[in-house]
Every structure is written in C-alpha cells, then in structure tokens.
C-alpha positions as CSV (number, residue, x, y, z in Angstrom):
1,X,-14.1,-45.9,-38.6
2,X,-11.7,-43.8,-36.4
3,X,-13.2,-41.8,-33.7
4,X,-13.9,-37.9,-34.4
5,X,-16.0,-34.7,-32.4
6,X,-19.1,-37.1,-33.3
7,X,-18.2,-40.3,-31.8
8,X,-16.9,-38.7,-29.0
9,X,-20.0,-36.2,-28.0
10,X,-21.7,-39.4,-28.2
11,X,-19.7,-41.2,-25.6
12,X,-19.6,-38.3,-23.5
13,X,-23.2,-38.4,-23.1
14,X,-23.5,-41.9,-22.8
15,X,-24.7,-42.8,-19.4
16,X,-22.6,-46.1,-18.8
17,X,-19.6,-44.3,-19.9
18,X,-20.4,-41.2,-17.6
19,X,-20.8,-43.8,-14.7
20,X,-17.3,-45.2,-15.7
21,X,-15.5,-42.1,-15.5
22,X,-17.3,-41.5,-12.2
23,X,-15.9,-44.3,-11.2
24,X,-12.6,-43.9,-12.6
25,X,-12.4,-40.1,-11.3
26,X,-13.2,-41.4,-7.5
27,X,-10.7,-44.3,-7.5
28,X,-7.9,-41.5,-8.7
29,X,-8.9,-38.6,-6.4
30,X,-8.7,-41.4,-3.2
31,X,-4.8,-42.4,-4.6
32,X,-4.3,-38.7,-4.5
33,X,-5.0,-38.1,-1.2
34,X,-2.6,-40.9,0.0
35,X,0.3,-40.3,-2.0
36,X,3.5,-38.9,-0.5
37,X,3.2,-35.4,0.6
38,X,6.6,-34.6,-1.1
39,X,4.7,-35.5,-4.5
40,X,5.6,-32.7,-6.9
41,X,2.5,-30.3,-6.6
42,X,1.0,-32.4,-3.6
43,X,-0.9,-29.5,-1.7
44,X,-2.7,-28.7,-5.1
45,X,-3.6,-31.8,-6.2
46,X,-4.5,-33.0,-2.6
47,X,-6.9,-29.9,-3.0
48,X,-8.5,-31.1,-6.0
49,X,-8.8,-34.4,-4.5
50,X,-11.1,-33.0,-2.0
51,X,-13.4,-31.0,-4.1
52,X,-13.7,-34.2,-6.2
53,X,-14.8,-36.1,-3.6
54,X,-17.0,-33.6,-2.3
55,X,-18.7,-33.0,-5.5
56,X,-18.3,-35.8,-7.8
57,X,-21.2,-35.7,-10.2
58,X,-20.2,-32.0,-10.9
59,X,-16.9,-32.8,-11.8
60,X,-17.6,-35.0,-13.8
61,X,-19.9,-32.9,-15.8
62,X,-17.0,-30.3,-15.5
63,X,-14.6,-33.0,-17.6
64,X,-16.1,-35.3,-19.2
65,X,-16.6,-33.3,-22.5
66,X,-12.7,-32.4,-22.8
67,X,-11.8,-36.1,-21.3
68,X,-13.0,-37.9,-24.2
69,X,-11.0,-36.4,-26.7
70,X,-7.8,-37.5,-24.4
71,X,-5.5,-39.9,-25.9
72,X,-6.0,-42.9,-23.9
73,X,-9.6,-42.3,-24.8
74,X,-9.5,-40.9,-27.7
75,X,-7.4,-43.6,-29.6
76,X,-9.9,-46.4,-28.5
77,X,-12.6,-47.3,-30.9
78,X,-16.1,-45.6,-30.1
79,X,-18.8,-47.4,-31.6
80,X,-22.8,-47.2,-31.7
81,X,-24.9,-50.6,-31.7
82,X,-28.4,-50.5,-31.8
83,X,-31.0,-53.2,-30.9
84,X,-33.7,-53.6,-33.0
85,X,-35.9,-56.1,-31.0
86,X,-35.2,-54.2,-27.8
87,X,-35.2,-51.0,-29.5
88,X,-32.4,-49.8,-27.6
89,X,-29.1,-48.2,-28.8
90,X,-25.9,-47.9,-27.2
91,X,-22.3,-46.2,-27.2
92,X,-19.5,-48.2,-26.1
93,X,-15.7,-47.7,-26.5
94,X,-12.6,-50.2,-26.3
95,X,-11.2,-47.9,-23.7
96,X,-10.4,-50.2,-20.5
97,X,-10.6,-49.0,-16.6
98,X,-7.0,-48.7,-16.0
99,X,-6.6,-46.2,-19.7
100,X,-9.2,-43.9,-17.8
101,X,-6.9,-43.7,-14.5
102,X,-3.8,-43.2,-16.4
103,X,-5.0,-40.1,-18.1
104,X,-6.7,-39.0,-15.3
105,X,-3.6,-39.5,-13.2
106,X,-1.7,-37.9,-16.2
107,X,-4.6,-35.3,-16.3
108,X,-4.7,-34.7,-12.1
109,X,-1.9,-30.9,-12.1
110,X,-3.9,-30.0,-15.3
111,X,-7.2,-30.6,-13.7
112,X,-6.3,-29.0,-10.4
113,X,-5.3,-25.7,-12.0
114,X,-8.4,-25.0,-14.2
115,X,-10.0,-26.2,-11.1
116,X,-8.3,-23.4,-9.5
117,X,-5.7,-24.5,-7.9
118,X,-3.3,-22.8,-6.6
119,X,-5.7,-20.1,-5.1
C-alpha cells in the first residue's frame, strides 16, 4: 500500500521514529557547523545549526510533521505491525539513517529561513 497523510501522521508520531530524526537532525546540524565558511549561505545555516543544538526536542517537534511527507521519506514504505501476545503496535518505515540526513542536508537553507534566518 503506498504511503499517504495517514501513514505518515502515524510515523510522525511514532516515538522510535521521533528519536531517529532526533538523531538524524543532531548529526546534520554538528556537519553544519564545520563546513567551510565559504559554504553558499554559511552564516545562516551556521545559525540554524545553533538553535538546533540548543533546542533539539523543539525542533523537532517544529519538523517532524512537514519532514515526513519529504521524498526520501516519503517514498519509503510506512507500515503498522501489531503484536497480539504483547499487545503492542508499532509504526516503522524502510527509510534508512543516511535518507534522513540527505533530506535534512537538502532540507538545512529551507529550514533555516522558516526558522528565521536571515534576521
């Protein structure tokens, strides 16, 4: 079944997949604030990189709802298995570590201006 607003509301709420993006979101934010200064946009995105850091959790809440309707999200099968001895029902989606970097990398200028910068 391909993924639509349903599957991906679902994922977005998912805890495991919250803590992935977390951890996705960190690990781009640090390459950001060591990549060359001549970096097209560099001061904004270095800007970002900082509030991101500072305030992690809140940014992720801030994005995860749009980010999951990205492409290299998007396109990656979102399904829901339940458990019935453990009672226990999960989302999970085929979308690797390195897909959520590269549209968060593709993402970061994006990001950084509905963030607010330039201010």
């Amino acid at each position: 079944m391909p993924n639509d607003a349903y599957t991906q509301s679902a994922l977005a709420d998912d805890q495991k997949f919250r803590s992935r993006v977390r951890a996705s979101l960190s690990s781009v934010a640090w390459q950001i604030q060591v990549e060359d200064a001549q970096t097209s946009n560099h001061a904004n995105r270095d800007e970002y990189a900082k509030q991101v850091l500072r305030q992690l959790d809140t940014e992720v809440i801030i994005i995860l709802p749009s980010f999951v309707m990205r492409p290299n999200v998007f396109n990656f099968a979102t399904t829901f298995t339940y458990d019935f001895k453990t009672r226990i029902g999960f989302v999970e989606s085929a979308t690797g570590d390195a897909d959520l970097q590269s549209q968060l990398m593709t993402d970061w200028d994006l990001m950084a201006a509905a963030a607010g910068f330039p201010k």
